[in-house]
C-alpha positions as CSV (number, residue, x, y, z in Angstrom):
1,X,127.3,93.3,87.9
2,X,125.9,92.4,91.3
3,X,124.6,95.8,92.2
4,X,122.4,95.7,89.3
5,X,121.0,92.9,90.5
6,X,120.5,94.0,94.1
7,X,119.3,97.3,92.1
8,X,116.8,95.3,89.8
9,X,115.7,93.4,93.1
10,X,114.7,96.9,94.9
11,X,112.9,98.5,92.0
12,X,109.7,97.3,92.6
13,X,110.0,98.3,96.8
14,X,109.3,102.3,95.3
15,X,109.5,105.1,97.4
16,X,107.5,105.5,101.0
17,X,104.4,107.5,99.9
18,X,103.6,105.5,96.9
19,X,100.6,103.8,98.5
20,X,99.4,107.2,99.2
21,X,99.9,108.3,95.8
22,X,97.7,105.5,94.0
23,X,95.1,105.7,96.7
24,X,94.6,109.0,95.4
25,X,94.5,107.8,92.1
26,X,91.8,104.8,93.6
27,X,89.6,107.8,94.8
28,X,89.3,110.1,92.0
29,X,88.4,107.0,89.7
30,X,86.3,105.7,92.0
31,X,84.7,109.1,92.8
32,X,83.7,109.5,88.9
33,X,82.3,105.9,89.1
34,X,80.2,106.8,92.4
35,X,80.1,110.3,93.1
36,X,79.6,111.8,96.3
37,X,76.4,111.5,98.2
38,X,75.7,108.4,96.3
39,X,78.7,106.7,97.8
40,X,78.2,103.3,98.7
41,X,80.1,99.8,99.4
42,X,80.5,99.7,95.7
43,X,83.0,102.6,96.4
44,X,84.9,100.8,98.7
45,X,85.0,97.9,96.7
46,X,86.1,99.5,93.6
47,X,89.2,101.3,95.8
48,X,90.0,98.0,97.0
49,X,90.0,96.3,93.7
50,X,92.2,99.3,92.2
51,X,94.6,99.2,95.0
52,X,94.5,95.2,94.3
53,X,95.7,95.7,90.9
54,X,98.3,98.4,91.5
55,X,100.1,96.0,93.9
56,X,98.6,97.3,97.7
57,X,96.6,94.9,99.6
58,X,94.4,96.2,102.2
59,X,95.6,95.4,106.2
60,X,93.8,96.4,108.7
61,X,95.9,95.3,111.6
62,X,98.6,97.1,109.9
63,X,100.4,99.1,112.8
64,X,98.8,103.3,111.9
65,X,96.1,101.9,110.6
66,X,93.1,103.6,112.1
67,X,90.5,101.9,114.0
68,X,87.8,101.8,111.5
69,X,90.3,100.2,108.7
70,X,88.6,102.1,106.1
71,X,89.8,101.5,102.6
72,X,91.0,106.1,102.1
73,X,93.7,105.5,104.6
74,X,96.5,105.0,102.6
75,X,98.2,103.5,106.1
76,X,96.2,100.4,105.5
77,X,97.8,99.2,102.5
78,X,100.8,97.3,102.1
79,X,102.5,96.2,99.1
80,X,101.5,92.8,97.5
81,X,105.0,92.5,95.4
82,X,103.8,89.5,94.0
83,X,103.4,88.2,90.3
84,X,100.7,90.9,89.1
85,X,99.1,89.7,85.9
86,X,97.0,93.0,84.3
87,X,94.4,91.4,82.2
């Protein structure tokens, strides 16, 4: 019964390229809202706020994170495994 829990305990820690995976995701959707050469902060803002609700936070001091900190490089985000409330 323990290693259940342990197991129910890591679920959430998923697997190493995840953040990569949903910033993907971030992009497209946030390509169709602002497509390219109309990009704009709005763009960034929406990839932050999709990452945001998909559990990444952005980090900019985040060790491979490149100099810039721009919100398409998936090494900036780190997992926010806290309570996420999807409204």
């Amino acid at each position: 019964m323990r290693w259940l829990l342990i197991a129910l305990l890591l679920l959430p820690l998923g697997g190493c390229n995840s953040a990569k995976h949903q910033l993907a995701k971030c992009d497209h959707d946030a390509r169709h809202a602002y497509p390219p050469p109309l990009q704009s902060p709005a763009y960034d803002d929406e990839i932050l706020q999709c990452m945001g609700m998909n559990g990444y936070e952005h980090d900019a001091a985040k060790a491979g994170c490149a100099a810039d900190a721009s919100t398409d490089d998936h090494a900036c985000y780190v997992p926010n495994h806290g309570l996420l409330l999807h409204y």
